[in-house]
N, C-alpha and C positions, 0 to 999 in steps of 0.2 A: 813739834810734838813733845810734849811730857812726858816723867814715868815713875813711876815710885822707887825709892832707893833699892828696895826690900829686893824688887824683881829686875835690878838693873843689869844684874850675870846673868839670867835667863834672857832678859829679852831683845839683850847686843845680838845675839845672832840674827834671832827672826827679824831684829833691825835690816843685819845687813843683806838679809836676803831678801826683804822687802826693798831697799832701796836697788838691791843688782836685780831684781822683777822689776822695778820699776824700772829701771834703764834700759832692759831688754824691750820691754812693751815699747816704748819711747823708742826704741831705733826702730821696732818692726814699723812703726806709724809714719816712723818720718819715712823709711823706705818705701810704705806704700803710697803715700802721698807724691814723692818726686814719681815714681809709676806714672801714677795715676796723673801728674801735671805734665810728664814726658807724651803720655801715649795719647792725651786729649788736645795736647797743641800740635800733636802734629795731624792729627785727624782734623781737625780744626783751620789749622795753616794750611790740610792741603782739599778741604771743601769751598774755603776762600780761593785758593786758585782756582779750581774749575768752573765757581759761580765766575770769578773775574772773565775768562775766556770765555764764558757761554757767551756775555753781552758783546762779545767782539763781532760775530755775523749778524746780529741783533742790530749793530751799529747803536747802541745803547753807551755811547761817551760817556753822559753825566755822572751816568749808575758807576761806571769804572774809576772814573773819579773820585767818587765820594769812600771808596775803599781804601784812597790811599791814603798813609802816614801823616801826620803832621810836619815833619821835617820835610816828604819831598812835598804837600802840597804848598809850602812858603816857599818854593823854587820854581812852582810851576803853578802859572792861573787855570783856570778850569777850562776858559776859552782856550790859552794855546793849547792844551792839553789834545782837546774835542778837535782842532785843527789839526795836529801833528797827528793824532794816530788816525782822524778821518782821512785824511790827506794818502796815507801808506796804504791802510786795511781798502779803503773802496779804490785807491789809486792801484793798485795790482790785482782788484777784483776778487778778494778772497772767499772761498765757500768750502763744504764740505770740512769744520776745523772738528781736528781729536786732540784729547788731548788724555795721553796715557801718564799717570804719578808711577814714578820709578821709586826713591827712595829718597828719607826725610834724614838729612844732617841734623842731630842733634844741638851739634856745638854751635852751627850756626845759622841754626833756625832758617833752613832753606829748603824749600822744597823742589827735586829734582825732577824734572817731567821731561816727557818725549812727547811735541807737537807737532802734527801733517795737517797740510791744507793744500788746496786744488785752488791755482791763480791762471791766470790767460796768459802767462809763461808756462805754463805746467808746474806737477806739484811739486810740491817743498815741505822738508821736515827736518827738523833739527832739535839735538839735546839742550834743553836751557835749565836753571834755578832762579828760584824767586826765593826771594828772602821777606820775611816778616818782622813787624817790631808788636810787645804789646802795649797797647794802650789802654787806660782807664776804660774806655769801653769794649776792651775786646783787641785780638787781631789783626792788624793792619799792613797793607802791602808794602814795601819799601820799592817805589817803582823808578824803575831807570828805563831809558832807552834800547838796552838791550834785553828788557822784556821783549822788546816785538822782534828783533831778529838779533840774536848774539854776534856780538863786536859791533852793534851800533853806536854810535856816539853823539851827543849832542847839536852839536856842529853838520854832521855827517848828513846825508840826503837820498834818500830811496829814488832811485829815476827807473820809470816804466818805459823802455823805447820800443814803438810799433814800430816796425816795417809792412804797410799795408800786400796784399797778396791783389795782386793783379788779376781781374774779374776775364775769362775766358772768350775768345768770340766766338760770335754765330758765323759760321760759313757756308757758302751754297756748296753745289758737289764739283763747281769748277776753283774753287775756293775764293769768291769774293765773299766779302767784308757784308754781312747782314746787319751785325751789331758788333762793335769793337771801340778802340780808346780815340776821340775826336778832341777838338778844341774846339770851346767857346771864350766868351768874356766874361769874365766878374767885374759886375760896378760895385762899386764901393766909395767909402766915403773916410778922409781923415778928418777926424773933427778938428781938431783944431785951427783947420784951415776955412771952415763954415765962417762965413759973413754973417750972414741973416739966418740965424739954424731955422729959424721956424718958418721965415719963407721959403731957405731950401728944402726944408723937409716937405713940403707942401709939394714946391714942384716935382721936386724925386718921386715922393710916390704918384702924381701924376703922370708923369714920364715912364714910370715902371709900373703902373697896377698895384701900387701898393695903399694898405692905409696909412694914414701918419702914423697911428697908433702901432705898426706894426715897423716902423724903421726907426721910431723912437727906441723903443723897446730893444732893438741891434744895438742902438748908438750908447744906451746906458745899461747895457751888460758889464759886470764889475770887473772884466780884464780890458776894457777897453780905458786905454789913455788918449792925451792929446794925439800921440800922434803917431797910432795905429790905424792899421787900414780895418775898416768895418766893411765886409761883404754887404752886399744888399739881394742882389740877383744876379744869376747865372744868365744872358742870354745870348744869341748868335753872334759868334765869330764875323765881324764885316772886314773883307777883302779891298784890296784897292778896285776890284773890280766892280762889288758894289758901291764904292762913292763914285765911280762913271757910268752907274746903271740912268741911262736918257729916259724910262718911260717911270712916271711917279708913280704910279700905279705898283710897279715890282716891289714884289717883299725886300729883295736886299737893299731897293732904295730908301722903302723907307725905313729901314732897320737901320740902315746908314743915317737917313736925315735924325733918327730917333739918339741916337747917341752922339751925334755932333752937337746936341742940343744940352744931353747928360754933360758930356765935358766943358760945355758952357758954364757949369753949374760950380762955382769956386768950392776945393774941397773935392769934388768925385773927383776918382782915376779909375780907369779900364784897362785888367788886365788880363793875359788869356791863363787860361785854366783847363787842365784837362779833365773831359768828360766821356760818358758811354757815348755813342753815335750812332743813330740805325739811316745808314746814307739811303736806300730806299724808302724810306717813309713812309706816306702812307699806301704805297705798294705792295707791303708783306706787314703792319702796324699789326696785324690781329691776328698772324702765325709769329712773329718774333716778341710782341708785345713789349714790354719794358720795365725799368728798374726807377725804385725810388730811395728816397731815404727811410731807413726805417724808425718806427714810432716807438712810444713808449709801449703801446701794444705788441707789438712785435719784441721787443726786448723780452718782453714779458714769456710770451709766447715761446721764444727761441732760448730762453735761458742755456747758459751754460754750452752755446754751440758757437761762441768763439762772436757774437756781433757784439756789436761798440754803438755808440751814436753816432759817428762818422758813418759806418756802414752804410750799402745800400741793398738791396733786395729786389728778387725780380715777383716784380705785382701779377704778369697773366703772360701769357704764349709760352713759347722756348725758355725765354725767361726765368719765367715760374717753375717750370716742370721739369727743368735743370738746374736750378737753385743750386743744389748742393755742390754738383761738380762745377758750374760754371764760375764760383766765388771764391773756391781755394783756402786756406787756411792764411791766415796775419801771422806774421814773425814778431815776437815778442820775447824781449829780455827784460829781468830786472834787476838793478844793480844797486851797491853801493856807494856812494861818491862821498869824499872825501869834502869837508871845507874848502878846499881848490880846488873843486871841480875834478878830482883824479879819480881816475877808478880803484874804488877797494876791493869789491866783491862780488862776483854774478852768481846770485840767488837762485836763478831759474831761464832758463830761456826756450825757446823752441825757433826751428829755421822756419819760412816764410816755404810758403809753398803755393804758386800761383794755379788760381783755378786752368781746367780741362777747354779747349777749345772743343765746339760741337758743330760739329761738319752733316749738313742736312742732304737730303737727295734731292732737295729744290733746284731748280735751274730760275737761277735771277731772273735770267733775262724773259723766260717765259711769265714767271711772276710779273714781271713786270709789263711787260705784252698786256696781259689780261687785264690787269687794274685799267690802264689807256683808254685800253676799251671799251670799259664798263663803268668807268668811274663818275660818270655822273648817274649811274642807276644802280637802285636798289639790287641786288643782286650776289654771286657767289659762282665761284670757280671749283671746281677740284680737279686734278691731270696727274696721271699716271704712267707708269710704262706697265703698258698689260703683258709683259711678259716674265716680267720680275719683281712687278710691286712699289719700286719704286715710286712715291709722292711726287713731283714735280713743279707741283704749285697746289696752292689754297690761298684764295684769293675772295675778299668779301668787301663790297663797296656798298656807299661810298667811306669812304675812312677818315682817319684821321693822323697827322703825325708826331705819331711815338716821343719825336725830339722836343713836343710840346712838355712832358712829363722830366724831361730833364731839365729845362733850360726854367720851369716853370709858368703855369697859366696864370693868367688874370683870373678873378672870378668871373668876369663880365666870357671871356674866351671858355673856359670851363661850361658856367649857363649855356652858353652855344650851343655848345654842344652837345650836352644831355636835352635841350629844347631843341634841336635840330627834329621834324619830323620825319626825316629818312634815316635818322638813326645811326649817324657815321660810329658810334661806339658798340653799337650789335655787331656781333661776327655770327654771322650770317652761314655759311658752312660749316659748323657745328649744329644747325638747326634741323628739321625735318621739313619737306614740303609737300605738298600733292605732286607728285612726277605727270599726271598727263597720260598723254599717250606713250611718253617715253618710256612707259613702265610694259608697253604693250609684247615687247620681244621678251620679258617674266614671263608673262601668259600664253606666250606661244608657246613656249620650251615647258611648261606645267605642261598643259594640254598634247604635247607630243609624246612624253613622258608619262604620262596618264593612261595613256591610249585614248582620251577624248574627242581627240582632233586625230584626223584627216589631212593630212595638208593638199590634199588636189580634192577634197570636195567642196562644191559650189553650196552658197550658203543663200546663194538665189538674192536678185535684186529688188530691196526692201524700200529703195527709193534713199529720202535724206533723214525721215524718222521712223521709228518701229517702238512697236510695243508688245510681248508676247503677248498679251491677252489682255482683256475687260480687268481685269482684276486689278492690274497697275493704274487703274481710273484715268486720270488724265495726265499722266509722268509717258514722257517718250524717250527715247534715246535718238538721238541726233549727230549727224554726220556730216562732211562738208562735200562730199565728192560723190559722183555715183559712177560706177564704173562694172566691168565684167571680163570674166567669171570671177564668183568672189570665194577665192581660194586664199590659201594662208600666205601665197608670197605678194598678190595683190593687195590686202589688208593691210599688210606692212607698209606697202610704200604707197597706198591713199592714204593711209593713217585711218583705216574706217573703224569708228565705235561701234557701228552695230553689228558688225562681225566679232570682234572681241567681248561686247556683252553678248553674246551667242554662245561664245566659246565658254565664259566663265560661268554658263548654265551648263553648258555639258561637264563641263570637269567638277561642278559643284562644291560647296562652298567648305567641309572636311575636307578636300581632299585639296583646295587650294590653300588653306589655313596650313596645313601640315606641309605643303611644301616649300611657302615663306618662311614656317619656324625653322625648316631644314637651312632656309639661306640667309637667317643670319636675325629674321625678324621680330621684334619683343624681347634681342639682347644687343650687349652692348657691343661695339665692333670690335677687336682686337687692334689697338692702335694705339700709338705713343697719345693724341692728345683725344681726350673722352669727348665722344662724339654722340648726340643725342639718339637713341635706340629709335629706329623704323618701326611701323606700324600699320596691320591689315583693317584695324577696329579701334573703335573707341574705346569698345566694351570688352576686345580679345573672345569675338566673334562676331562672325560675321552676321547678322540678326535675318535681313529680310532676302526677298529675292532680285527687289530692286539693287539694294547694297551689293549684291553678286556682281549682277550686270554690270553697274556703275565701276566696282574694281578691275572688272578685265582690260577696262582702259584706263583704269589709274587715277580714276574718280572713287566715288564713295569717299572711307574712312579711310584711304590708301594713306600715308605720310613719309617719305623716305628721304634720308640723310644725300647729299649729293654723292659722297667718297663712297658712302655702300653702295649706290647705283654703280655708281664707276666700276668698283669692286666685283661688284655681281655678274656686270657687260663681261669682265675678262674670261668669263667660262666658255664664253662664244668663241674665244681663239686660242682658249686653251683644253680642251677636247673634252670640256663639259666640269672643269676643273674652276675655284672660284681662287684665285690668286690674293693670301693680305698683303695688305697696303704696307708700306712702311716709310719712314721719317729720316731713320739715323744712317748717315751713310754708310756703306761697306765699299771695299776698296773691288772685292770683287762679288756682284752682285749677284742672289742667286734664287731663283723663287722659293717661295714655301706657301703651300699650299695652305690657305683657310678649310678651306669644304673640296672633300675629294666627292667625285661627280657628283657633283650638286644635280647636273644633266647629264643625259647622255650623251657620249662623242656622236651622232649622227643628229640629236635633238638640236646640238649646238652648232652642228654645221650648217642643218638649214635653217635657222634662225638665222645665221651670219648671214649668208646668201641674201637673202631678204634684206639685210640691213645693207648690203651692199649696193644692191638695187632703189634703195633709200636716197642714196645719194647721186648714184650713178645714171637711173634713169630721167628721164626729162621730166616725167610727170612725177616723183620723188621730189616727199616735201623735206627732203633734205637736200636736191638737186644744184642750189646755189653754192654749195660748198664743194662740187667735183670738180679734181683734178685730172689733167690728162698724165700728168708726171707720176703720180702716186698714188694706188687703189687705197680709197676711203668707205669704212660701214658707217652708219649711223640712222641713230631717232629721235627725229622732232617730238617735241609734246608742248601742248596749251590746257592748263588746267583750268576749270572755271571755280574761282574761289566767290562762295555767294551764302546770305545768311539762308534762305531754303533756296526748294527747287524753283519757285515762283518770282525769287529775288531775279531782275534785270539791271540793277544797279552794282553790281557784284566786278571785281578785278577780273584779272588774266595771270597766270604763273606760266613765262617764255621758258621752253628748254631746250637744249640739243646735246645730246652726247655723239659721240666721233670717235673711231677707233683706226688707228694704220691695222686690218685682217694679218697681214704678212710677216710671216717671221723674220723676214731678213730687211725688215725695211730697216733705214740706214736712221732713221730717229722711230722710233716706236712709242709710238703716242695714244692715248683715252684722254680725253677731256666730256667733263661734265658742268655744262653753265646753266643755271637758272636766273631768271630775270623776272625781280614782278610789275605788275602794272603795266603788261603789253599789249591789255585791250584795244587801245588805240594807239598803238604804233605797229600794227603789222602783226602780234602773235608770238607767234616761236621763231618766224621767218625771222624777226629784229634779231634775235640773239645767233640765227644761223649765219645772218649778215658779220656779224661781231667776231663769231667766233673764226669766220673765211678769215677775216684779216690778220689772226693770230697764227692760223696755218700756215698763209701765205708768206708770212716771216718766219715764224719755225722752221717748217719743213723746206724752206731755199735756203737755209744758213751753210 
């Protein structure tokens, strides 16, 4: 700057207060400038941390990557990078991450945060800082190892240890073993030891059901070395007893001859393994059902409830519908370890806590009685104690066994089975059926309780068929017996139809609908496992007149679950009282009532009477089943299942239910068996026959 000499004493001052203006401007600038480069790197530095953390449950590696510095990315390639912190964040199963910014170090450009995250150890949270460098483009992380947990090192190794939680058993109510921890064999294979891989792999899967393409696939999983054991399949444990089983024919023989063939195989070894076990099989297979491994869908499904891909899960019965207590929680630590293998630090752990054993009111042995018996027919069990409720069996044939789902099927064993057309994979008492005549002592106790019925009026003898009038055209109701007088305790024990379509016109078809909804029917039962809802109609009425008729003997639209019948029976000995059912043991067991009088105490008593005479008299079509030792009630039923009234090419549905009347009998028992397809074998009698032989054991034990 210039100045004329003239005005050189005037204008030294305003110089110098121009230049000290000028120097003050010039500091406010630079101060607001560091401000302003203080307060936006650290806003900066600390929206780079949070973006950085978001992609960590994302599992977005690369993204994290590419945020960092140049100095640590020449120490660290992007591959190890994506393996090291894949390897920790999904190896201790991390979800749920926050991440709160506490406060930004200036001097050392760090930013301090507090982060919590929810691992299968339980949660963990911890104070950390990240530091940043800047770069020509911006901000960058300066990333160490002890980003991901403070005092990690290099060197150092995050280790996840389960301790798996021991899955619960099923027990009866004497406490045997229903489902519990058994042994099988695992074949496996060490490659290295393979001669001919491709022709052993041929034969293996030959010898096990498998494809090649599916043991290939075992054999070149990326942890498998030379000379590692590679599982192939789980299948039966063979005893010394089955390599001396003499007839070839027996499963353990050839389960024996089948594995002496595997260890033929250079490279297989068989070793035992423990697994679930259901030692009855397919005796109780559709009340205890079974467990598998679980899937990606299930992972999916169950998030965050503690399963792993080792896990397994129970797929249907007890199983299933004690999942939760019967699987227990995993014991999970995770820790530090040091380059030697030492331990530095436990991050997080939780104690292992083994699932709940479930103790049922089943009696094995009866369970197992009834399957014997029925096991080559279509068919289903249910048995109770009608004084307490307790279940005692559910039994549905023919079956299948449970231990197939462990040990694993073929597909070709699988196909079987769903191509089976008796259907061993239906459980069959969860279903509804037509009850027959068995449904006939319902109608009587409606009808005494109605005041429609009479029981000592004669209903007059109509011969084998009847038909109220011209009106029903050519439809009759048909009987098998003719007999006299036909009163209500007679009806009972010839099982006559056309006395009870008589009766279900007197009592008519309001007042019978309303006293099935009264006992339980068009809901669901009250019971541990959901059981298909009984039914008077298709339509939830009763439509015609003939439909009336037809339900007082348990034809028509009738449909009733076997356990509700069971169920229902117990009002008759307990003074018109309808007793639930129940499943879980109690040490001391005590009724509880469903339906307070369903009947009346005198409705029920002579209903009982009748059914007692069911069995105990000679001409009683339950007569094959009396004991001289033990008073028994009971009612046959034959349902005609047929596509119309005209069809004669139509099945048979066998029934018998059986009650011990007596309070003090010393086993106190209901059983309810249905059986189909007993057109030609005899009727209901087949199944009255079946069911003597299960008494005959029961009740002398």
């Amino acid at each position: 700057m210039r100045y004329k000499n003239k005005n050189h004493k005037k204008s030294t001052p305003v110089l110098i207060l121009s230049v000290a203006a000028g120097i003050f401007l010039t500091a406010a600038a630079i101060y607001a400038a560091v401000y302003f480069y203080t307060d936006s790197a650290r806003k900066d530095q600390q929206e780079l941390l949070v973006t950085y953390m978001k992609h960590i449950p994302e599992k977005e590696y690369k993204e994290m990557y590419a945020m960092l510095d140049k100095k640590t990315a020449a120490k660290i390639s992007e591959e190890e990078f994506v393996r090291r912190n894949s390897a920790i964040y999904e190896g201790i199963e991390i979800s749920s991450l926050k991440v709160d910014v506490k406060a930004y170090d200036k001097k050392q450009k760090k930013v301090k945060y507090h982060t919590s995250f929810d691992t299968d150890a339980g949660p963990v949270s911890f104070d950390n800082a990240a530091s940043f460098v800047k770069e020509e483009d911006g901000y960058r992380l300066e990333w160490k190892d002890s980003l991901i947990f403070p005092g990690l090192e290099e060197e150092d190794k995050v280790k996840v240890s389960v301790t798996e939680a021991e899955r619960g058993q099923i027990l009866d109510r004497n406490g045997r073993v229903l489902a519990g921890k058994g042994t099988a064999s695992s074949v496996g294979v060490v490659p290295g030891k393979l001669k001919d891989r491709d022709g052993a792999v041929s034969e293996l899967a030959g010898l096990l059901g498998l494809e090649p393409e599916v043991i290939e696939k075992k054999l070149n999983a990326q942890w498998v070395k030379e000379d590692s054991f590679v599982p192939l399949k789980t299948v039966p444990k063979v005893s010394e007893l089955d390599l001396l089983a003499v007839d070839p024919e027996d499963e353990r023989a050839q389960e024996a001859g089948r594995q002496e063939k595997l260890l033929a195989v250079p490279g297989v070894m068989i070793s035992d393994v423990e697994v679930r076990e259901y030692p009855l099989k397919e005796a109780a297979a559709h009340l205890t059902g079974y467990v598998q491994n679980v899937t990606a869908e299930d992972l999916k499904k169950h998030a965050g409830e503690g399963y792993t891909s080792n896990s397994v899960i129970g797929r249907s019965g007890i199983e299933g519908l004690y999942e939760k207590e019967l699987r227990g929680t995993d014991g999970c630590s995770i820790e530090i370890m040091n380059g030697d293998g030492e331990l530095k630090k436990v991050l997080a752990s939780v104690m292992v806590q083994d699932g709940q054993d479930i103790k049922l009111t089943v009696d094995a042995q009866l369970q197992s009685a009834l399957y014997e018996q029925f096991r080559e027919d279509k068919s289903c069990s249910a048995a109770m104690n009608p004084y307490t409720g307790e279940v005692l069996a559910l039994v549905s044939t023919p079956s299948y066994d449970n231990n197939g789902f462990i040990t694993g099927m073929s597909d070709e064993e699988w196909t079987a089975l769903n191509e089976d057309e008796k259907k061993p994979l239906y459980n069959r008492f969860r279903q509804v059926w037509c009850p027959g005549s068995s449904f006939k002592p319902v109608t009587a106790a409606v009808g005494l309780d109605s005041g429609a019925l009479d029981p000592e009026e004669d209903f007059g003898n109509e011969g084998l068929s009847w038909q109220k009038d011209s009106s029903w055209g050519s439809y009759y109701v048909t009987t098998l017996h003719e007999y006299s007088p036909a009163v209500l305790e007679n009806a009972l024990i010839y099982s006559d139809n056309i006395y009870f379509a008589k009766a279900a016109l007197k009592i008519g078809a309001g007042t019978l609908q309303d006293f099935l909804q009264k006992l339980g029917f068009g809901e669901e039962m009250p019971f541990e496992i959901t059981m298909s809802a009984s039914q008077y109609s298709n339509t939830d009425k009763i439509e015609t007149e003939v439909q009336l008729a037809d339900s007082g003997y348990g034809q028509g639209q009738i449909l009733v679950n076997p356990l509700h019948l069971a169920s229902i029976y117990t009002s008759f000995c307990n003074e018109g009282n309808i007793i639930r059912p129940y499943l879980l043991y109690k040490e001391e067991a005590q009724k509880d009532i469903w339906i307070q009088n369903a009947f009346s105490e005198d409705a029920a008593a002579r209903v009982l009477e009748g059914m007692k005479k069911v069995v105990s008299d000679p001409n009683g079509t339950g007569y094959a089943a009396h004991r001289d030792d033990v008073v028994l009630a009971g009612k046959t039923g034959t349902a005609e299942i047929k596509a119309s009234k005209e069809d004669t090419s139509g099945t048979e549905l066998g029934w018998f239910a059986v009650l011990t009347p007596e309070k003090d009998s010393k086993k106190p028992l209901l059983l309810v068996s249905m059986t189909e397809d007993v057109k030609d074998t005899g009727g209901s009698g087949y199944v009255v026959s079946k069911d003597k032989n299960v008494l005959d054991t029961y009740l002398t034990e």
